[in-house]
C-alpha positions, 0 to 999 in steps of 0.5 A: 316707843318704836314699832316692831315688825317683823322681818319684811313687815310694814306698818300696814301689814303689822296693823292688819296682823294686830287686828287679826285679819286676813290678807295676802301679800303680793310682792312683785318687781317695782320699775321705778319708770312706771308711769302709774304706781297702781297700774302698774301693779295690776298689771305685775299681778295680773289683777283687774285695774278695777279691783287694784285700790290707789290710796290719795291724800287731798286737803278738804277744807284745810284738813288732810284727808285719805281718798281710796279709789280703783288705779282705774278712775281718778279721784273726784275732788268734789265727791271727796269735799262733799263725802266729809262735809266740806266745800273745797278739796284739792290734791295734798302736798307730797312732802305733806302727805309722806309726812303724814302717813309715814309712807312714800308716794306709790308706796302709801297703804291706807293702812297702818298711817303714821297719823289717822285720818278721814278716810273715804273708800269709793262706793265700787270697792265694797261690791268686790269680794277683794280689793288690793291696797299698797302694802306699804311700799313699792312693789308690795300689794295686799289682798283684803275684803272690802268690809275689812278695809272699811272697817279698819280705817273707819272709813267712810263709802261714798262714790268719790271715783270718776271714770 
């Protein structure tokens, strides 16, 4: 059965709808020469680059796995390994991670993903009273807690981001 959203909706804010949390949405004009898909929409929304989330996908011992950490840090590969009980992590494969999630890189939410995966939220996004996660495209974040990001993706907190 296809999903049904509504007009402008993604899977990500159709799962947040359905879950009855709250959030707000904050479309902004996408450039598709942005270097950084994250920067640049803290820098569009005029949002802290700490609060701004990227979602990552990695492969983990074989095993795709979903890395949320600040547009500002990169993701510690060994941080992630660890945080999910492997040994060795390494960026997943683009085609992988779109198939996977259902969303196009600088567009994939760690919500509302085509097939649920381990989720890892770094350790410094749950002190933050909102973060902002991709809405499920480009040009689109969403302003959420924390506590519901964790919670709705089962996630895992773990200090898996390196500044």
């Amino acid at each position: 059965m296809a999903r049904r959203r509504a007009a402008g909706g993604t899977p990500a804010t159709v799962a947040l709808e359905r879950a009855g949390v709250p959030f707000t949405s904050h479309p902004y004009e996408h450039d598709p020469a942005a270097a950084s898909y994250g920067l640049e929409a803290a820098e569009q929304l005029g949002l802290d680059p700490d609060a701004v989330l990227k979602t990552l996908l990695a492969e983990v011992d074989g095993r795709l796995v979903v890395a949320v950490v600040p547009v500002s840090a990169k993701l510690d590969l060994k941080a992630l390994a660890a945080a999910v009980g492997g040994k060795r992590a390494t960026m997943a494969d683009t085609a992988a991670a779109e198939r996977s999630t259902g969303y196009v890189v600088g567009g994939i939410s760690p919500l509302g993903q085509r097939t649920r995966l381990p989720t890892v939220v770094d350790d410094s996004a749950v002190e933050r009273e909102t973060v902002w996660v991709s809405g499920g495209k480009r040009g689109l974040d969403l302003g959420i807690a924390p506590q519901d990001l964790v919670v709705l993706t089962a996630a895992v907190v773990a200090p898996v981001a390196r500044r």
